[in-house]
N, C-alpha and C positions, 0 to 999 in steps of 0.2 A: 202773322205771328200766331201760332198758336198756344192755345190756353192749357192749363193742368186739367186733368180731370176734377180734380178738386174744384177747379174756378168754373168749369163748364157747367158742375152741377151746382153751383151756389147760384151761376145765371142761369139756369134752368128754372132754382125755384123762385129767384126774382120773377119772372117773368110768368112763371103760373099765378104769384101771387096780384101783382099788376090785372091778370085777364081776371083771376075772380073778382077784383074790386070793380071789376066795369058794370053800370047798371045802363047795357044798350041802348037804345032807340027804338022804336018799332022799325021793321026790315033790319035787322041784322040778326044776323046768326053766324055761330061758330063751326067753321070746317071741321071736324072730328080725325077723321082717318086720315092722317099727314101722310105724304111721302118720308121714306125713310131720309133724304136729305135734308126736310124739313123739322127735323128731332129736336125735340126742344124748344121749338117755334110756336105760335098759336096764329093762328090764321080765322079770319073771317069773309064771309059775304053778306052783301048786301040786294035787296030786291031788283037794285036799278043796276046789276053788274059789278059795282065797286068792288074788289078784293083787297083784305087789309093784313098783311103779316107784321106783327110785333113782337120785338124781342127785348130785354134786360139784360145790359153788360157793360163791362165793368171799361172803362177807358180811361188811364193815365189818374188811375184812384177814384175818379169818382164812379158814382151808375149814372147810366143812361138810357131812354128808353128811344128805338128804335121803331119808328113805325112806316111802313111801307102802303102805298099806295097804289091798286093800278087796274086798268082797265083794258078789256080784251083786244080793242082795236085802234082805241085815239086814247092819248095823255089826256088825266083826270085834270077839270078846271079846275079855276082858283075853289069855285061854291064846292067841288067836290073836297078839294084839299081841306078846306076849312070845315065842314062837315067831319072829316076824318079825326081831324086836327083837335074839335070840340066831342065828338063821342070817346075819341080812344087816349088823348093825352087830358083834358079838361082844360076849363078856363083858367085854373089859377096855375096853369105852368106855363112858360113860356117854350114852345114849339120852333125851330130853326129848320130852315130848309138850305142846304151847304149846295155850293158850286164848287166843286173842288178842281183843284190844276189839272189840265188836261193830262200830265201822266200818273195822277192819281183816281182819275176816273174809274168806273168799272161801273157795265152797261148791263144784267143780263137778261133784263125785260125792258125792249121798246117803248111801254106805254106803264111807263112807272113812275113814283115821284115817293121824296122820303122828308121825312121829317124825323127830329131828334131832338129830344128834354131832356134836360141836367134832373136828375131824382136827387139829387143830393138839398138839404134847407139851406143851406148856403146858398144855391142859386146857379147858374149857368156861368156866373165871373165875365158876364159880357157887360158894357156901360150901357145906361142910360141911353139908348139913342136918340128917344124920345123929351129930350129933357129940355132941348132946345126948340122944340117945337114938334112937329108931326113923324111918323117914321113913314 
């Protein structure tokens, strides 16, 4: 589906505002010179390989923050994910990582993994999973 220009750049400036509020890690830095496909996007690297693209947008009313994970040769482990997960979403949002239906998949980096936070105070609208004991 595609978005109005209007809504492309209200998620444009979500998502610069998101990258300014990040206070990194040591080893990370920000990709500058994007590909023109990447418009809008903010991208990062890390010392040890990792590359990180994150975006802000808008899905079924709420925002959302998109973050992309991945590595040149083998899928990022759990400590990479979690690592990504804690410098670029924070601890106090809850981070999801979706399995979606196979004919809603869509693949176009081998060694990728994504994660996604509800931005909205309300919350993500997922239950307590944890409420019953461990997740």
């Amino acid at each position: 589906m595609l978005i109005s220009e209007e809504e492309w750049q209200a998620a444009k400036a979500r998502t610069d505002v998101w990258a300014r509020s990040l206070a990194l890690p040591n080893g990370w830095l920000e990709i500058r010179n994007l590909p023109p496909q990447l418009e809008g996007q903010r991208a990062f690297e890390h010392i040890d390989g990792r590359r990180v693209i994150g975006t802000v947008g808008q899905h079924e009313g709420r925002w959302w923050l998109h973050v992309s994970v991945s590595r040149a040769k083998y899928i990022p482990s759990y400590e990479d994910l979690a690592g990504v997960k804690a410098a670029f979403v924070g601890e106090d949002l809850q981070a999801l990582q979706i399995f979606p239906r196979r004919d809603e998949h869509v693949n176009i980096h081998p060694y990728c993994l994504h994660l996604w936070a509800c931005l909205e105070p309300e919350g993500d609208g997922l239950p307590a999973f944890g409420a019953e004991g461990t997740i």
